[in-house]
N, C-alpha and C positions, 0 to 999 in steps of 0.2 A: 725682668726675671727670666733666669734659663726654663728652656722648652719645660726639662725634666725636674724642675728646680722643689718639686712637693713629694715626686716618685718615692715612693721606698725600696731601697734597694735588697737587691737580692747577693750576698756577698759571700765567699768562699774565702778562709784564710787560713795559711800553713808555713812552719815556719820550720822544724825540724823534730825528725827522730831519734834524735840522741838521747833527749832527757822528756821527761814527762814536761808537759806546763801546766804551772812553773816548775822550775824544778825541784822533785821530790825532797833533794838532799839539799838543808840551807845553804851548806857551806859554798854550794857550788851556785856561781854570778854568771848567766848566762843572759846578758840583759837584750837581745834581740826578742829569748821568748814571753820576757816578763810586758816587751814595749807591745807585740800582739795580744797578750791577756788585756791587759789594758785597751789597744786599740778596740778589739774585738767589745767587749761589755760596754764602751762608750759609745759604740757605734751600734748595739744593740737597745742602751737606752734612749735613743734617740729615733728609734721606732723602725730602724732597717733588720732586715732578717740577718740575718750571720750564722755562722754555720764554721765553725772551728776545726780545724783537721790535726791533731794532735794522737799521740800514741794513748795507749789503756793507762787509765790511772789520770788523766789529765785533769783540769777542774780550773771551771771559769762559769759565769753566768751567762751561757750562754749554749746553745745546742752541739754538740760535741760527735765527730766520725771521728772512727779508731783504724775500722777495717781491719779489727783483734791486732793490730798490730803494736808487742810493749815495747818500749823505748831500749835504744842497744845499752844503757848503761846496766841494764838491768841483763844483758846478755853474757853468759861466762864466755862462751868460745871468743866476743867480742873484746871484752876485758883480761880475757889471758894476752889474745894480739897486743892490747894496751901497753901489757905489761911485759910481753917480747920484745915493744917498739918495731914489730912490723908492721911500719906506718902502713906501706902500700896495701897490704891485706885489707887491713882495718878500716883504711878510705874506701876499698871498693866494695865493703861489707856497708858501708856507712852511704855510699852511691844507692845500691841496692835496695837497702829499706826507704832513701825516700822515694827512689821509684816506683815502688811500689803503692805511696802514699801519695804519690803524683798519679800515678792510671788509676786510684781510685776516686781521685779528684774530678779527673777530665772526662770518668765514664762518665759520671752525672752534670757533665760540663753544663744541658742546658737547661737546669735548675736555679743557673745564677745571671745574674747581671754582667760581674766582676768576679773576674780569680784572681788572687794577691797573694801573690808568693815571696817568701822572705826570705831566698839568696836565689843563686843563679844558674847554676848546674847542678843537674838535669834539666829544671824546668824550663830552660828558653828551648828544648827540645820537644819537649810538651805543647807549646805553647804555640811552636811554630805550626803545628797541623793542626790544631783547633783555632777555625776562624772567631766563632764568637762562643760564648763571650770574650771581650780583652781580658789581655792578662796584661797585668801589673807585676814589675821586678823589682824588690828590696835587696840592695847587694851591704850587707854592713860592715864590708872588710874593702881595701884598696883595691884596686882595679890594676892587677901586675900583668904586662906584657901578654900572659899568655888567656889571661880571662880577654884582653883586649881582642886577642889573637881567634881567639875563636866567636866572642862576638862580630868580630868582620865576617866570619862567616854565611850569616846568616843576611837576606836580601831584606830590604828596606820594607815590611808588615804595619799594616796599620793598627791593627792590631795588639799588635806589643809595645808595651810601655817600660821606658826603667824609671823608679828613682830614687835619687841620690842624697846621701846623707848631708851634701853640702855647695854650694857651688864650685869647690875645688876638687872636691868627689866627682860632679860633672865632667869637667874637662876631661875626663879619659876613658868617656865611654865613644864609642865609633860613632858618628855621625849618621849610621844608617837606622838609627832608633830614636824616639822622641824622649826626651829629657823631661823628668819634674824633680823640681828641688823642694824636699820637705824635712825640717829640720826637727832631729828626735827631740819628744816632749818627756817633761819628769812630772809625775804624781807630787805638784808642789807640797802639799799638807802632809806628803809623809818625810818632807826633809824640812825638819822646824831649825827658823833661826834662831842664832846664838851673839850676840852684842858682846860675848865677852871671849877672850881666846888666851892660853895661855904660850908658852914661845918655844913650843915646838914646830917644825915643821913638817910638812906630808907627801909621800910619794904614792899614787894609788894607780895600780897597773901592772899586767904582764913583767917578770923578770926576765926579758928579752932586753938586747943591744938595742933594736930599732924604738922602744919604748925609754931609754935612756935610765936606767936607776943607777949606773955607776955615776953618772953626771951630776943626777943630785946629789948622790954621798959625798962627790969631791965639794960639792958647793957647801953643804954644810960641813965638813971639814975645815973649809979655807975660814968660814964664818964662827967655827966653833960652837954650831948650834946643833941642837939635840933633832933628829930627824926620824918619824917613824915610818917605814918600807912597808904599806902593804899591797902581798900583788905573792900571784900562785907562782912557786919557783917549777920549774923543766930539767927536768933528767934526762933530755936527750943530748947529747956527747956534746954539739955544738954549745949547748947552752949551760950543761954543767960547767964546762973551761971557763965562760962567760963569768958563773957563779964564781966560780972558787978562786978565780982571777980579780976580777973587779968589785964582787961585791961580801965575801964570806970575808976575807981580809979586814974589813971596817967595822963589822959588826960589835958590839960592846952595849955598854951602858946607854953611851949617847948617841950610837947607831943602832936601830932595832928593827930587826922583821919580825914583823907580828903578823905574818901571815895571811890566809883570806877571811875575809870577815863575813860570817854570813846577811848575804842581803837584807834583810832589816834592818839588821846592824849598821849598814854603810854608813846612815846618815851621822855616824857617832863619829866616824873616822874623821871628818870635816869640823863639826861643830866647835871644836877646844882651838883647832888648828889656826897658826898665825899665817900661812900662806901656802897651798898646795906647789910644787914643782913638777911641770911637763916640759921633760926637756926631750922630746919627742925627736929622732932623726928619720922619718920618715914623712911622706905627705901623709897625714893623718884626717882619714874621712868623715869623723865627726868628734869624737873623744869626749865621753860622756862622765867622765869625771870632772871635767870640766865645768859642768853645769851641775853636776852634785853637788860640787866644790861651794862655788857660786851662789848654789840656791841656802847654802848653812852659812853664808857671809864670810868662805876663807877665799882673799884674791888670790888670783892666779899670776903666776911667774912661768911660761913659756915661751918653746921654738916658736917662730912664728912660719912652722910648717904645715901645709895642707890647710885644713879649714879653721885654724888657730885663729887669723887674722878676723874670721868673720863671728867670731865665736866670743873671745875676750876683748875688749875695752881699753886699748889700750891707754894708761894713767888713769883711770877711771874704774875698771875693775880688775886689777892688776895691771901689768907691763909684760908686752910681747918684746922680749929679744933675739938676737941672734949668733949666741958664743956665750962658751961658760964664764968668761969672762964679764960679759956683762951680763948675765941671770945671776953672779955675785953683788953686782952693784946695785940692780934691781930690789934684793932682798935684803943686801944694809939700806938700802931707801923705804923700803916697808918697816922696818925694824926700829929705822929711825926719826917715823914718824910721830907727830904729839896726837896724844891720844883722840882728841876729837877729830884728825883729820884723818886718822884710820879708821873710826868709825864709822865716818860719814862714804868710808871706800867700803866696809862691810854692808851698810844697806844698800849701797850703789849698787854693788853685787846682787844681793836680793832681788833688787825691783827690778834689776836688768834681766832675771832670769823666770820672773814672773811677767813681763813683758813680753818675753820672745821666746822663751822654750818651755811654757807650759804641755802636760800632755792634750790640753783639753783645743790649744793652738794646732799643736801637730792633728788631732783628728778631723780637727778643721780644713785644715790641710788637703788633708787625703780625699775626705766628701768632694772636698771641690774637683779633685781630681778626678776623682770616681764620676762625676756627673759629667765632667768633659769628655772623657774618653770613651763612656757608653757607646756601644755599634748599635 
């Protein structure tokens, strides 16, 4: 048994300013801060301190810093920017506040064991002058050229830690840092399955190009089946064209965007659904619909980009392809399956997702991690 292996730990966690956690307003899916509410009260009932850094208004079982600080959605000067689209403003108003909530972190740095921070900039700048305790990095978006760019920056710390949504997430962190791969957990019991499904299918995600939702329109078009789009559409120019180009054209009776669902709701999205579609073009660092998906019994049919591969099953809890061409074939193959052997693909789904992306696996995870990297 490790040295530390009974310790209780002393743990700091923060994840963003934007919105309260969770967040205030249902509608809005911001699932990085719902995966730290969670973290956080699981790793409090398990007898370690924790200590939540979240804006005013927040609400978790668990001991809660604000440092008066309210969340920018709650901010006008913040949300008029929003709604100017001056992004650059808005990002370095949105820089600003968690710095802030990062110097109030690291005054009381030695209050904790571990500080776990849930993205990447500022805080690897934080982190780099506080030797102890470690800091732990949750990055939950791709790692593009210039996050890479500036992680080389920084000299090889023993102290700093990243980790990564996936082993494919892995690969593009710099080599001057130490690597943990810990795979996001879902609150199984709040995504009940469903044995029966009716023959629609599901797009759930960003109305971005790299997220693919023209891709699935075209596939149930070519299939003639009825598909529901949900996923928050972008009003910024690039992605309006996107919209009105690729996806506003199809919409109808048996094309439909129904919009965001508020989080509780998600699990309804899935439940009826005869097979989710991620036809993903990008390397995708974890994709947590995929395991929502999953966890309600609808298989999955995607790219097999990024951490897809490590994530669905392929013939066994759907089918990973590679061209819209064959995620068509893939879906007349679910479609035209006999009913008991779809079936026995929807618990497959289940037990596979209760097997390996529980949340209660993922804070398992983390402890472990925690207890390694202690200085």
């Amino acid at each position: 048994m490790p040295k530390n292996a009974a310790k209780k730990l002393r743990i700091a966690l923060f994840c963003s300013t934007l919105f309260q956690t969770p967040p205030e307003n249902k509608r809005i899916i911001h699932a990085p801060l719902y995966l730290v509410q969670f973290l956080a009260e699981q790793l409090q009932e398990r007898g370690h301190l924790v200590t939540l850094y979240a804006t005013v208004g927040s609400r978790a079982n668990v001991p809660i810093r604000s440092a008066g600080i309210k969340s920018l959605s709650k901010n006008e000067y913040f949300m008029w920017l929003k709604r100017k689209k001056a992004e650059a403003q808005y990002r370095r108003l949105m820089l600003q506040y968690d710095q802030r909530m990062l110097s109030e972190i690291y005054e009381h740095a030695d209050e904790f064991d571990i500080v776990h921070i849930h993205h990447l900039n500022p805080a690897i700048a934080f982190a780099n002058l506080i030797k102890k305790p470690a800091t732990l990095l949750t990055y939950h978006s791709p790692y593009f050229e210039y996050e890479q760019e500036v992680l080389s920056l920084y000299k090889k710390q023993a102290h700093i830690h990243i980790r990564s949504l996936s082993k494919s997430h892995a690969k593009n962190i710099p080599d001057n840092f130490k690597k943990h791969v810990v795979y996001n957990g879902l609150k199984i019991d709040g995504y009940r399955f469903s044995e029966h499904a009716d023959g629609h299918l599901i797009f759930a995600g960003r109305l971005v190009p790299e997220k693919g939702p023209d891709i699935a329109i075209q596939v149930a078009r070519k299939l003639k089946l009825p598909l529901r789009i949900a996923g928050k559409r972008f009003y910024d120019k690039k992605y309006n064209i996107f919209w009105n180009k690729k996806i506003r054209p199809y919409l109808g009776k048996k094309i439909r965007h129904i919009g965001m669902t508020p989080f509780r709701q998600v699990p309804s999205l899935y439940q009826n659904a005869k097979a989710l579609l991620f036809p993903v073009r990008w390397e995708e660092p974890f994709g947590l619909v995929l395991i929502e998906s999953m966890a309600c019994g609808a298989p999955v049919v995607a790219f097999g980009h990024g951490s897809v591969p490590e994530i669905v099953v392929n013939g066994k809890t759907g089918y990973i392809v590679h061209s819209e061409r064959e995620m068509v074939q893939a879906v007349k193959k679910i479609y035209a399956m006999p009913q008991d052997e779809y079936l026995a693909m929807r618990r497959a789904c289940r037990k596979h997702v209760e097997e390996r992306f529980s949340l209660i696996q993922m804070v398992d995870e983390y402890e472990k991690i925690y207890r390694k990297i202690i200085i």
